[in-house]
C-alpha positions in Angstrom: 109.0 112.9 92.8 110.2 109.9 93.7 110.3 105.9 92.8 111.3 103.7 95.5 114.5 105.3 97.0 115.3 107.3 94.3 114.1 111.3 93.9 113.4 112.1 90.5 112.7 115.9 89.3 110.3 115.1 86.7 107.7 112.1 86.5 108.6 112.1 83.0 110.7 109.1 81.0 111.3 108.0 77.7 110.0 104.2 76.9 112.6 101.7 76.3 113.4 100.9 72.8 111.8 104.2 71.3 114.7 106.4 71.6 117.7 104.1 71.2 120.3 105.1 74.4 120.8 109.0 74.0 122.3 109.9 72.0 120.1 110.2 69.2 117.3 111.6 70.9 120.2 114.5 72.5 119.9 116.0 69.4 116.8 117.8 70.0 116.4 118.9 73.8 118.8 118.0 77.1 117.8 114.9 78.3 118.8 115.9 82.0 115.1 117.6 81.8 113.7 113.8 81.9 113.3 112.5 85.0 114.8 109.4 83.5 116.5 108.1 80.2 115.2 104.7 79.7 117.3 102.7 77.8 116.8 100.0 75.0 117.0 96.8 76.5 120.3 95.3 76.7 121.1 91.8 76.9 124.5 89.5 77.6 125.7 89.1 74.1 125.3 91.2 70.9 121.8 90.3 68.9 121.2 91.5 65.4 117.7 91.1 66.1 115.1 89.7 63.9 115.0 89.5 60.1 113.4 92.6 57.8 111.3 93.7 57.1 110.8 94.7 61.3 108.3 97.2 61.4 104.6 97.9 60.3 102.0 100.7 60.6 98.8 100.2 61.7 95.5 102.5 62.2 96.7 103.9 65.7 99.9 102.9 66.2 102.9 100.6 64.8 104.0 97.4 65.1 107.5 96.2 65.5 109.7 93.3 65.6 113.1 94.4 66.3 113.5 91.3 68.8 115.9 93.1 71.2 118.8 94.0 68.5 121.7 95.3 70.4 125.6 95.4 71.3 125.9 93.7 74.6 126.2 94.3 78.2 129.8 95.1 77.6 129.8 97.3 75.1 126.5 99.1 76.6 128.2 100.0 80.3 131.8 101.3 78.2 130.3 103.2 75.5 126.2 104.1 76.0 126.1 104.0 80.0 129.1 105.9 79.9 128.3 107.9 77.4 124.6 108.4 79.6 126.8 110.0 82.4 128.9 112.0 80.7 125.7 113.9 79.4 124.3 114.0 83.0 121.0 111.8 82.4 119.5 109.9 85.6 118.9 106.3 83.7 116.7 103.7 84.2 118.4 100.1 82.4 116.3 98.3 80.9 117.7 94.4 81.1 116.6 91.4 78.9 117.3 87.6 79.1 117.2 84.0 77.5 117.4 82.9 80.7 116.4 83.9 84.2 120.8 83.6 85.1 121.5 85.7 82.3 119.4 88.5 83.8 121.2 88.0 87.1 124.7 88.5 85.1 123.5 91.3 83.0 123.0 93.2 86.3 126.0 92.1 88.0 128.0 93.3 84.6 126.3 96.7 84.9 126.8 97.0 88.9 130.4 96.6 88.4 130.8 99.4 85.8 132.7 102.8 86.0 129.3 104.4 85.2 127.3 102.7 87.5 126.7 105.9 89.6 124.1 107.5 86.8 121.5 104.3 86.9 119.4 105.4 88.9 117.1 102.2 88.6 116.8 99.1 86.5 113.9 97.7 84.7 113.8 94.3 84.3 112.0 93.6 80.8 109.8 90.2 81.9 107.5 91.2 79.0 108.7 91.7 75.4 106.9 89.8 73.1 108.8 90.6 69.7 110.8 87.7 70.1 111.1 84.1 68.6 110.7 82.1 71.8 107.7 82.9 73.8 108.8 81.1 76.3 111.0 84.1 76.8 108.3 86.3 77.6 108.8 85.3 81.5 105.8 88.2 82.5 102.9 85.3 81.4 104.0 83.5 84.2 104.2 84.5 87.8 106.6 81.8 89.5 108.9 82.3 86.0 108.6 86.5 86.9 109.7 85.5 90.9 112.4 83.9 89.9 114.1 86.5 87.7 113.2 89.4 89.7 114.8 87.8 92.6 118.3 87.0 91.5 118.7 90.4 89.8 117.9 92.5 93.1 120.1 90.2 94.6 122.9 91.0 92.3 122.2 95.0 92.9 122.3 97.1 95.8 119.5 97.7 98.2 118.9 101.1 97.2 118.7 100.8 93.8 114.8 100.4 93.1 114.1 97.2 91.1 111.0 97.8 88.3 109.6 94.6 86.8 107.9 95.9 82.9 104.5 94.0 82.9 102.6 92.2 79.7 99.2 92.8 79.2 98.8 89.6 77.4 98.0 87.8 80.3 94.6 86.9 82.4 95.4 88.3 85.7 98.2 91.0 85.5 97.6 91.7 89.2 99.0 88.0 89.6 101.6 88.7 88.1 102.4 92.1 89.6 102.4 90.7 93.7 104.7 87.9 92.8 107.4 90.5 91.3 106.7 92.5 94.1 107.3 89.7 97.2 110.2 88.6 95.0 111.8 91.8 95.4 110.9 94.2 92.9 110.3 97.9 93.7 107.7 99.3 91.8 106.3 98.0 88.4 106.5 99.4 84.6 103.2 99.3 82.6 102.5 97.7 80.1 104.3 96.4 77.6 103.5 96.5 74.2 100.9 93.2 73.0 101.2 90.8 70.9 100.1 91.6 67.7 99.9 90.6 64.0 99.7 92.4 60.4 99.5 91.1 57.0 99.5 92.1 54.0 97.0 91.7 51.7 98.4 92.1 48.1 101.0 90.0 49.1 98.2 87.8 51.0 101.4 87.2 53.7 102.5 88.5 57.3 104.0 92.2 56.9 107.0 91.2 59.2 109.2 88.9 59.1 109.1 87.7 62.5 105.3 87.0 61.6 104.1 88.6 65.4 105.4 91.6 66.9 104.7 94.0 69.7 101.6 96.9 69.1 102.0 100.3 70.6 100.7 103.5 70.0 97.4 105.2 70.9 95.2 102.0 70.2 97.3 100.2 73.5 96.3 103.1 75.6 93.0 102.1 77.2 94.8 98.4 78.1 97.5 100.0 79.9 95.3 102.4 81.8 92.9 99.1 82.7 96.3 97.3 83.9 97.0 100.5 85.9 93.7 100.4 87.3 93.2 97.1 88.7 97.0 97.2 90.2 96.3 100.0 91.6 93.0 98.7 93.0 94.9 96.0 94.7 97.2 98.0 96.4 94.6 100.0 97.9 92.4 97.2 99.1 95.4 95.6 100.8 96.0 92.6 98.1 99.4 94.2 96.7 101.7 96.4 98.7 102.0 100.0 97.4 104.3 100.5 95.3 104.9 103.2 92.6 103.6 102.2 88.9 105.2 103.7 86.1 102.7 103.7 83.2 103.4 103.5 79.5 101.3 102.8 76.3 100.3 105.4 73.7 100.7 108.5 75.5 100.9 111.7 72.9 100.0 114.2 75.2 99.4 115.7 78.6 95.8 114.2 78.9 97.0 110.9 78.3 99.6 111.5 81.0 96.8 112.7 82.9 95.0 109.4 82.7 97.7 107.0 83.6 98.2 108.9 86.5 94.6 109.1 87.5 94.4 105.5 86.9 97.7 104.5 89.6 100.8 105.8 87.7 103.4 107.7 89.5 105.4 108.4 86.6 104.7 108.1 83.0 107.2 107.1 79.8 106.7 108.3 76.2 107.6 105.9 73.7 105.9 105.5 69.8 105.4 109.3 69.9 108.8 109.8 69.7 108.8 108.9 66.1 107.4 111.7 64.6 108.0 114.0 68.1 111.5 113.6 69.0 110.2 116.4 71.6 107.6 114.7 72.7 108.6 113.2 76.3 109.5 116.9 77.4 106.3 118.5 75.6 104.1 115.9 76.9 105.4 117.1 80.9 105.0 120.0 80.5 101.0 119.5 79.1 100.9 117.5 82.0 101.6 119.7 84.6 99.6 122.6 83.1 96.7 120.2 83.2 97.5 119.5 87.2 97.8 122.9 87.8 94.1 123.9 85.7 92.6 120.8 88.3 93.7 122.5 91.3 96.3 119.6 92.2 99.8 121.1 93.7 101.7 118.3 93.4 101.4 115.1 90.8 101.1 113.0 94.4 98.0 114.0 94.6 96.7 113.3 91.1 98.5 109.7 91.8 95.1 107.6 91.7 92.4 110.5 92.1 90.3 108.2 90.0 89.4 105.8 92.3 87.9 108.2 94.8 85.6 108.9 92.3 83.5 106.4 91.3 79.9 106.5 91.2 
């Protein structure tokens, strides 16, 4: 299948920040069988995150509040990146920033490495909201999106597809989505996880100790397929050039895969599932594409949407 210039052979990717940069999740299956490796986002300088505790279950899903804990651009292309190729993986980068510059220098960094030859993407992470500064959460604000989008595909080469990760916690997403687009950015990642909040009540106190953090898992599922949906809408009446969607949020098996893709995703990431499944990004592809082939659909471009030309 492919994403912007790039030809993957499996629609199928882990989400960023659910199964660290490979090595861990190597354990258990080759990750050459992904279509992608997504990596945890990685930033200019090494973050120790937010304080403990980080993490809290809820009813369908968890919350966390790492806040982008991690070693560093540096330390990520000469140890994980090139780690990444030696094991053969196609990656996708995730990037983060404080700042819209330090976006543009965490992709010049990582376009100058030795291992640059096994990205085969990067996804520039507008959207995470487990962080201390909203203000960094650049995806609530289209002009703030632009402007980041634009000066990392300018630090990259032309053929290296650009995906801007989306927040749902917005009020038009579709706003959103067609200013990354004009500023550059090749397809679009979908969604992020939302802003959320737990607290516990013998305590009578916020579970986390960043107070907010990101919710994922099945219970962000139907969100992400309505974002897919009305992007996908745009793009085919004419409001938002076509370009491929990957969709995440809550997927756990091949029907969920099923319905991003009916709802506008070309590819699909498995993220929270991986918890308890460490197989669960190669299980859930190969679900999927028993399910395309029970429909009658030869190839997943033609599942791509099939929602739409079916309303009532």
């Amino acid at each position: 299948m492919r994403l912007g210039s790039v030809t993957l052979p499996s629609p199928m990717m882990t989400a960023s920040g659910c199964a660290a940069n490979g090595r861990e999740l190597a354990r258990f299956f080759d990750i050459r069988e992904l279509g992608a490796f997504v990596t945890k986002s990685v930033m200019a300088d090494p973050r120790s995150g937010r304080g403990t505790p980080r993490m809290a279950e809820t009813p369908a899903g968890m919350l966390n509040s790492i806040g982008l804990q991690g070693p560093g651009i540096s330390a990520f292309v000469d140890k994980d990146l090139a780690w990444l190729k030696q094991a053969g993986a196609r990656t996708l980068v995730s990037i983060a920033g404080n700042t819209s510059g330090e976006f543009a220098d965490v992709a010049a960094t990582l376009r100058s490495s030795d291992a640059f030859d096994a990205v085969v993407g990067v996804e520039v992470n507008i959207s995470c909201p487990n962080v201390a500064n909203r203000g960094l959460v650049f995806a609530c604000d289209p002009m703030a999106s632009a402007k980041v989008v634009a000066l990392v595909r300018e630090q990259l080469p032309r053929d290296t597809p650009v995906f801007a990760k989306l927040t749902p916690d917005v009020t038009d997403i579709v706003g959103v989505a067609q200013a990354c687009v004009k500023a550059g950015a090749d397809g679009l990642t979908m969604i992020n996880t939302l802003l959320g909040m737990v607290i516990d009540t013998d305590r009578l106190r916020p579970q986390v100790a960043g107070v907010t953090g990101g919710l994922s898992g099945p219970a962000i599922r139907p969100v992400a397929v309505r974002a897919i949906w009305q992007t996908r809408a745009a793009m085919l009446e004419g409001r938002l050039p076509t370009v491929p969607i990957i969709g995440v949020g809550g997927v756990r098996n091949g029907r969920d895969a099923l319905e991003l893709v009916a709802a506008g995703a070309s590819a699909v990431q498995v993220g929270t599932a991986t918890f308890n499944d460490p197989n669960a990004p190669v299980r859930v592809g190969r679900e999927l594409a028993e399910l395309l082939q029970d429909k009658g659909f030869e190839r997943l471009t033609d599942a791509v949407g099939v929602a739409h030309g079916r309303l009532a």
